[in-house]
C-alpha positions in Angstrom: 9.4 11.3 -27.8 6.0 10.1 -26.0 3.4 12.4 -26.4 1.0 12.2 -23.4 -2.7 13.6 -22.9 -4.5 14.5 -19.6 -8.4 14.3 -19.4 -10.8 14.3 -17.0 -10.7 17.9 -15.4 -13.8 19.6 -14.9 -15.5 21.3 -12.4 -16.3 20.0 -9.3 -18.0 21.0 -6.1 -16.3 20.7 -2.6 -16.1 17.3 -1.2 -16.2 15.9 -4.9 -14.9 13.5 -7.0 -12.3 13.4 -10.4 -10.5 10.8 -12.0 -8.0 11.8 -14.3 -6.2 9.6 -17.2 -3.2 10.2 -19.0 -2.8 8.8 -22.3 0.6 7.9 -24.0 1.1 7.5 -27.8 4.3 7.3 -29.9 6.3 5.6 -26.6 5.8 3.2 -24.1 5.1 4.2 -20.1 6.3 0.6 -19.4 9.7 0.6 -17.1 9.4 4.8 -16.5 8.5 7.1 -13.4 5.1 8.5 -14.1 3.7 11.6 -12.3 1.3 13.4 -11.6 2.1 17.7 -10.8 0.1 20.8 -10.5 0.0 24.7 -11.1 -2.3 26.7 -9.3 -2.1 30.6 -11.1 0.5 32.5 -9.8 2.2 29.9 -8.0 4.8 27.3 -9.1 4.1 23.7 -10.5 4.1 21.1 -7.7 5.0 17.7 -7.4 1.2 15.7 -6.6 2.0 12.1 -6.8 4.4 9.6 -8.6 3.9 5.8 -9.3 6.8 3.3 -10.0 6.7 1.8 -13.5 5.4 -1.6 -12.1 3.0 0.4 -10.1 3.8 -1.4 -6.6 5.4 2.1 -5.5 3.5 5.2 -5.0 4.4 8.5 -3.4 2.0 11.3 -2.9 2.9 15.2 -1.4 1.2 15.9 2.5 -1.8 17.3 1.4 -3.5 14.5 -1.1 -2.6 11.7 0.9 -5.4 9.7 1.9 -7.5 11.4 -0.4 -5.7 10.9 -4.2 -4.8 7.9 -5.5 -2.2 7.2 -8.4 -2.4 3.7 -10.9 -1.8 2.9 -13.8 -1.9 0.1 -16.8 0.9 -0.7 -18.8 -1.0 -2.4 -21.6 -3.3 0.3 -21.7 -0.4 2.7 -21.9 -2.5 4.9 -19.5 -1.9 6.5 -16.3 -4.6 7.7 -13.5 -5.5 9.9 -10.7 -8.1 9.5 -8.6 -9.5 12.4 -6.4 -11.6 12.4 -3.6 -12.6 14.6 -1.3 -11.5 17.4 -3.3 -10.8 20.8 -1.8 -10.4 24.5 -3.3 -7.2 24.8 -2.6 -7.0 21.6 -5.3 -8.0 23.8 -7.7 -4.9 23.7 -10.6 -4.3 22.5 -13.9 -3.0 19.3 -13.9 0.0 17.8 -15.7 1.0 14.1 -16.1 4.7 13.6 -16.8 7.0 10.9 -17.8 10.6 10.4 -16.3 13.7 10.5 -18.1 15.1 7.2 -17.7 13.7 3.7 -16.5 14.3 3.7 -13.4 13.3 1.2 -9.8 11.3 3.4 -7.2 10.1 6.6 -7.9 11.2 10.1 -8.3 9.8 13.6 -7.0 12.0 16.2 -8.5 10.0 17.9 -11.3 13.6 18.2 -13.2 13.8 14.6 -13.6 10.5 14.2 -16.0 11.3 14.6 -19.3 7.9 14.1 -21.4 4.8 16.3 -20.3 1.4 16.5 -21.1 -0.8 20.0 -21.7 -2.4 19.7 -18.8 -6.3 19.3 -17.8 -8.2 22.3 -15.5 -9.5 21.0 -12.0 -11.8 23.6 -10.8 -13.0 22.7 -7.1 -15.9 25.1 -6.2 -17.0 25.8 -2.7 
């Protein structure tokens, strides 16, 4: 079973900037789904953005488009988020996740990711 690590959380001010990295060890991310979810308190974890495992596919929910962007390197076993213009309303822990199965294209449905990571705090102060 991979074991993946987010970092790069912190707190931010409006209009700010985060990059967060997500680390694999004991597995390969190589030919798998990864993505990217959050969970605001009190509410329920949400899909944020997926990446295909040759990374030429991305997908990313209404509300981060044009501002977050998903990559990742294979050799470095690593996966990334970058976040820009960040909002309150961004505010969550975030969780990178691995899919079940190798798999072409990507996939949005939080059942389908097998592997998860703790999670790293994004606090967006405005």
């Amino acid at each position: 079973q991979v074991q993946l690590v987010e970092s790069g959380g912190g707190l931010v001010q409006a209009g700010g900037s985060l990059r967060l990295s997500c680390a694999a060890s004991g597995g390969t991310i190589d030919g798998y789904v990864m993505g990217w979810f959050r969970q605001a308190p009190g509410k329920e974890r949400e899909f944020v953005a997926a990446i295909s495992w040759s990374g030429h596919i991305t997908h990313y929910t209404d509300s981060v488009k044009g501002r977050f962007t998903i990559s990742r390197d294979n050799t470095k076993n690593t996966v990334y988020l970058q976040m820009n213009s960040l909002k309150p309303e961004d505010a969550a822990v975030y969780y990178c996740a691995r899919d079940n199965i190798p798999r072409s294209g990507v996939v949005l449905d939080l059942a389908a990711y097998a592997d998860w990571g703790q999670g790293t705090q994004v606090t967006v102060a405005s």
